[in-house]
VEXDREN-972824 format. One line per 8 residues: number of its first residue (from 0); for each residue x negated, y, z negated of C-alpha. Coordinates in steps of 0.05 Angstrom, whole numbers. Layout:
BEGIN
NUM) X:Y:Z | ...
***
This chain:
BEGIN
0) 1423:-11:-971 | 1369:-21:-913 | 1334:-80:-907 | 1272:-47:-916 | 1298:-33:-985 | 1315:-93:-992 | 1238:-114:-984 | 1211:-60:-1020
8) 1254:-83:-1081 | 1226:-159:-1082 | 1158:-136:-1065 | 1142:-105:-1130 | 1165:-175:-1173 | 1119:-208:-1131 | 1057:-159:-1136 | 1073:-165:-1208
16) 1072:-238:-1216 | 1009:-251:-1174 | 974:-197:-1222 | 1001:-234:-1276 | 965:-294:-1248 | 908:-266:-1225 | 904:-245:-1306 | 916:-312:-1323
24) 866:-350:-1281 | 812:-296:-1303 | 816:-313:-1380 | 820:-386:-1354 | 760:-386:-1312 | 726:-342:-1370 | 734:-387:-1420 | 716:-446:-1382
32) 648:-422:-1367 | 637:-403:-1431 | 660:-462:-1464 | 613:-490:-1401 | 548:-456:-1427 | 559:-473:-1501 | 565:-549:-1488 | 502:-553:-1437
40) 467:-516:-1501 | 489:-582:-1544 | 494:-629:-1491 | 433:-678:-1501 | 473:-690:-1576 | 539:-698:-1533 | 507:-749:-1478 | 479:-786:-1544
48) 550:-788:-1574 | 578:-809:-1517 | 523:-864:-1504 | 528:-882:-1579 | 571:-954:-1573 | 523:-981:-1522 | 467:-961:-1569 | 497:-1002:-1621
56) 515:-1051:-1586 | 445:-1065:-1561 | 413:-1062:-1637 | 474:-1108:-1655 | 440:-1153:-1599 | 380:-1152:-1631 | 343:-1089:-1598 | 306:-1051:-1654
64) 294:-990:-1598 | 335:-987:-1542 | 316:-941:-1482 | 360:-910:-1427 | 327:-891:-1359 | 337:-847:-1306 | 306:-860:-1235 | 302:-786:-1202
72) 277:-724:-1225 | 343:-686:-1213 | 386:-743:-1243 | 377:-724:-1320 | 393:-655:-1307 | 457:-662:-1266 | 480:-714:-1321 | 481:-656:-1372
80) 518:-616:-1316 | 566:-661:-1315 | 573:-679:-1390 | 577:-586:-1396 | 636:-587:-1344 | 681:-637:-1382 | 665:-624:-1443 | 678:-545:-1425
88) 735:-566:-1397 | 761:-603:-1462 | 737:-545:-1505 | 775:-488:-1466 | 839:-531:-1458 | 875:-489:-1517 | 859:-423:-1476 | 882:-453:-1407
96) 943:-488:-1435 | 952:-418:-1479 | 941:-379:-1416 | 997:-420:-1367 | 1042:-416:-1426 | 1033:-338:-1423 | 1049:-339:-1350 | 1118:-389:-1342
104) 1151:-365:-1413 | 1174:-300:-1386 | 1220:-349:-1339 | 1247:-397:-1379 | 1304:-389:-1428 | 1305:-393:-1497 | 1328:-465:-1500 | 1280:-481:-1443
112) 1220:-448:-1479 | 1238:-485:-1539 | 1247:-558:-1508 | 1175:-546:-1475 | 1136:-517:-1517 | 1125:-586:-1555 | 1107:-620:-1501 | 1051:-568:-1488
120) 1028:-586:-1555 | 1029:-665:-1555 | 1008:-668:-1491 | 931:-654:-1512 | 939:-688:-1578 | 965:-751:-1543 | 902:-745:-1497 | 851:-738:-1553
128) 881:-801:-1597 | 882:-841:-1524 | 805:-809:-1519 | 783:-829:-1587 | 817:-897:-1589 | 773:-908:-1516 | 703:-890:-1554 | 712:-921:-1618
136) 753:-986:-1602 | 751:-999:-1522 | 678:-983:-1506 | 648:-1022:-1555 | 685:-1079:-1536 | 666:-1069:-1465 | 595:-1052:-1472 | 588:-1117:-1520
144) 620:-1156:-1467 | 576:-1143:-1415 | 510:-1144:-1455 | 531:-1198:-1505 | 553:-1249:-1439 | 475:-1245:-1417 | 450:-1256:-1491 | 495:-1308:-1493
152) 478:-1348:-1439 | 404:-1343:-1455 | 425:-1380:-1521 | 460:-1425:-1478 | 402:-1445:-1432 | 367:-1456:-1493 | 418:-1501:-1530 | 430:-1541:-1475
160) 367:-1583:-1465 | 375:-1612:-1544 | 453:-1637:-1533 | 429:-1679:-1477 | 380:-1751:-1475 | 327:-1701:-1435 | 272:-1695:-1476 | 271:-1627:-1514
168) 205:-1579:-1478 | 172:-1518:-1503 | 194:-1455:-1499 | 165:-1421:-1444 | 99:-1378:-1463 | 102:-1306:-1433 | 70:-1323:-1378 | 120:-1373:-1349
176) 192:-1346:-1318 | 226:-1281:-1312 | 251:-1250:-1369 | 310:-1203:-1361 | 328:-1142:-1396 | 381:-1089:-1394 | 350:-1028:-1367 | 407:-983:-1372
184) 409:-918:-1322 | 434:-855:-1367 | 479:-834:-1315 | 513:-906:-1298 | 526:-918:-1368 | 553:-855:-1380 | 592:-860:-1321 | 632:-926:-1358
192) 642:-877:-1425 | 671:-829:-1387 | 715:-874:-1347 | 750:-901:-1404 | 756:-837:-1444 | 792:-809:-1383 | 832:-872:-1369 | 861:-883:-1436
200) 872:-808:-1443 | 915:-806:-1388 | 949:-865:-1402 | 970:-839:-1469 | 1010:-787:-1432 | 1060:-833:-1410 | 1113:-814:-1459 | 1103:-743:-1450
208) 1117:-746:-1372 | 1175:-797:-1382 | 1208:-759:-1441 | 1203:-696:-1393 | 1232:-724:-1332 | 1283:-759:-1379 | 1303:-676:-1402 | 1308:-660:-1328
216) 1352:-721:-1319 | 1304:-749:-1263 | 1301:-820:-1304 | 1356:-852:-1351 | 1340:-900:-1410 | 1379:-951:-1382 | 1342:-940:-1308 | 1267:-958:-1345
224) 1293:-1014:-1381 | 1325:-1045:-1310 | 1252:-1029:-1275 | 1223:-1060:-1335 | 1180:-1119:-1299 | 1156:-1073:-1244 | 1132:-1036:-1291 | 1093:-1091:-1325
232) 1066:-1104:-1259 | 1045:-1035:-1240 | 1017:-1019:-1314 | 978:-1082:-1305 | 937:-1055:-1228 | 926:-989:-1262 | 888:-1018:-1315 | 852:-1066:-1262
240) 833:-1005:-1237 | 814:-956:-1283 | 780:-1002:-1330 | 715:-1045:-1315 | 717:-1111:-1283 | 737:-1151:-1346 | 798:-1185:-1375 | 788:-1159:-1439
248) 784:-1081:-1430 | 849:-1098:-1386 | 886:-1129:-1424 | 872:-1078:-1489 | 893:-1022:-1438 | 957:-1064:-1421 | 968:-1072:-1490 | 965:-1003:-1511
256) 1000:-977:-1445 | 1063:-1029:-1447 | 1083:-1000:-1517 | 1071:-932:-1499 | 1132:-948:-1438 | 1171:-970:-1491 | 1162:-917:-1531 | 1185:-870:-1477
264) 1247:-909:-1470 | 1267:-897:-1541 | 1254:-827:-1542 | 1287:-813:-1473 | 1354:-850:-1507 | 1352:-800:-1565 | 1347:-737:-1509 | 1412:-776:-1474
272) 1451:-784:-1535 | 1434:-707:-1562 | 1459:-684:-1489 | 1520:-724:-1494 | 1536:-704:-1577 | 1527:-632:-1549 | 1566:-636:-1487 | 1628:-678:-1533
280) 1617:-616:-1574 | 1640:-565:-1514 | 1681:-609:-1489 | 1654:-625:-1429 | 1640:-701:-1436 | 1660:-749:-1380 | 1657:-818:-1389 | 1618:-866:-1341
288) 1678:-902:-1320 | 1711:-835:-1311 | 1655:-812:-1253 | 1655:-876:-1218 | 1730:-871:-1212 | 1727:-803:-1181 | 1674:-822:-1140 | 1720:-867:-1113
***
């Protein structure tokens, strides 16, 4: 056989499978921008959703109407924009992740198909718990944080004068000092929601991403337990820097990240220990001891 043969025989596969993709990233891209169009047609309820623990947390501090502002003409509209292309992105996920399961299944074996498939399914599940434990739990805590330190120390600074032999003064009339007040931009604040939905919803992926490389035998149960600390230490910088600048938000992201790596651990022992029943089972089993001795 020529080599021209040769090439005309591999380059049908390949016309096929870039078809196949070209398919794939149609009904992708379709669904995207349609899931796109539908959330900018609900996305002043989404933006006040998403801005919802900030709201409460302001009438929890004692505002009976609070206001968000934006500062230039454009800025409102490219914050729906932006609230349409995640949340289209979220709402199409099923079709996408339907879509690149359509397109790598006709390569994989039966067992692979089988092992992967539920990690194509927990995957988004794991993000959405990670998402909705960020807006009902983490962002609340934040956003009273930051806004409840200020009201705080304005109680402070008016405690103060009556614990000490100063004579206690007046209250100041309107006209005397500055008052400050949040004045919240729509697109900053949203900026903090997102943030933490994102963060946390990646971070809940860890086990999925362990447990896989764990299958491929890139990490060993015993290998994350021995990296343990660094991975204390590393767990901890993420969430210094996907989190806002307080010790609080960090240390709930540490706390809910740290277990999560433990978690991984556990279920990456039970893939070992099903590998090794099965290969005992075919006879094929070498101990440890065994392979270091040939390796010798």
């Amino acid at each position: 056989m020529s080599a021209k043969e040769d090439i005309d025989d591999t380059a049908a596969p390949l016309i096929e499978h870039l078809a196949e993709l070209r398919k794939r990233l149609i009904w992708s891209v379709s669904a995207f921008i349609g899931a796109m169009v539908l959330c900018f047609a609900a996305a002043e309820p989404i933006l006040g959703f998403l801005l919802g623990p900030i709201e409460q947390t302001m009438r929890d501090l004692g505002d009976p109407n609070p206001v968000m502002q934006y500062t230039a003409p454009q800025e409102y509209f490219f914050t729906l924009i932006r609230i349409s292309m995640v949340g289209g992105l979220v709402l199409s996920f099923p079709v996408i992740g339907y879509q690149l399961w359509r397109f790598i299944a006709p390569g994989l074996y039966r067992s692979e198909k089988s092992a992967f498939l539920p990690f194509l399914i927990s995957s988004p599940l794991l993000f959405l718990v990670g998402a909705i434990f960020a807006h009902y739990v983490v962002t609340p805590l934040a956003m009273g944080f930051f806004l409840g330190f200020a009201d705080a120390s304005s109680i402070v600074s008016a405690i103060l004068p009556t614990l000490s032999d100063a004579p206690v003064t007046e209250p100041p009339t309107p006209s005397e000092g500055i008052s400050i007040v949040f004045q919240g931009k729509v697109n900053e604040t949203l900026d903090i929601s997102l943030k933490m939905i994102i963060a946390f919803g990646l971070c809940f992926q860890l086990p999925v991403l362990l447990t896989l490389m764990g299958k491929a035998g890139l990490v060993s149960a015993k290998g994350l337990g021995r990296v343990r600390k660094y991975a204390i230490v590393l767990i901890l910088g993420v969430a210094a820097l996907v989190t806002p600048p307080d010790v609080v938000t960090q240390l709930i992201l540490f706390g809910v990240v740290y277990p999560l790596y433990e978690i991984s651990i556990f279920l990456v022992r039970r893939i070992e220990k099903a590998r090794e029943a099965r290969l005992r089972a075919e006879g094929l089993w070498v101990e440890e001891d065994e392979d270091e001795e040939a390796a010798k």
